[in-house]
C-alpha positions, 0 to 999 in steps of 0.5 A, spaced: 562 646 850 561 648 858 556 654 859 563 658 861 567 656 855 562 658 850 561 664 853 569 665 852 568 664 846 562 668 844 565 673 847 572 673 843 568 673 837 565 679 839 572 682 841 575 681 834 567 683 830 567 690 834 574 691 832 571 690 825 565 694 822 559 691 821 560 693 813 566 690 813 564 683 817 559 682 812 563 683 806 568 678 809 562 673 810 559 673 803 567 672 801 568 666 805 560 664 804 562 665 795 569 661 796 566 656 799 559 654 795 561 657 788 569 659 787 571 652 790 567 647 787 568 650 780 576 649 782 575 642 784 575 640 776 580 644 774 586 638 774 592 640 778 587 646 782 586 641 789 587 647 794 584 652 795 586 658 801 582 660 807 581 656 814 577 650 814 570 651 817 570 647 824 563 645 827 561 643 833 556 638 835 555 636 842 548 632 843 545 632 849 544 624 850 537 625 854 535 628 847 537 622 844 534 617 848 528 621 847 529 621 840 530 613 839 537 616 836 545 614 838 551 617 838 553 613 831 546 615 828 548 623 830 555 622 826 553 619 820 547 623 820 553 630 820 558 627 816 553 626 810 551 634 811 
């Protein structure tokens, strides 16, 4: 993501959280935060109870490649290395 886009991005989540007041944030983070980790995986052995409403958490990795150079890593390292998380 280029310097510009993050900040459009950055600056998009501020709009939609000033809309929201800090304790009402908060709350819908530790809902998403509980369906996530606790809710979720005890569905998961239910029989028949595969979907579980609410977006999917995206996560975006952007390696720097001097970095990885410097690290003695690749690319398929960094995936693999995120796809076990």
């Amino acid at each position: 993501m280029t310097a510009s886009r993050a900040g459009k991005a950055t600056e998009a989540i501020s709009h939609r959280r000033a809309s929201v007041s800090p304790t009402i944030f908060r709350r819908t983070v530790y809902l998403r935060t509980v369906q996530d980790w606790i809710v979720r995986p005890q569905m998961k052995t239910v029989p028949g109870a595969d979907a579980i409403g609410g977006f999917v958490k995206q996560y975006q990795v952007q390696p720097d490649p001097q970095k990885l150079v410097a690290y003695g890593l690749s690319f398929p390292q960094v995936v693999a290395g995120h796809r076990s998380q």
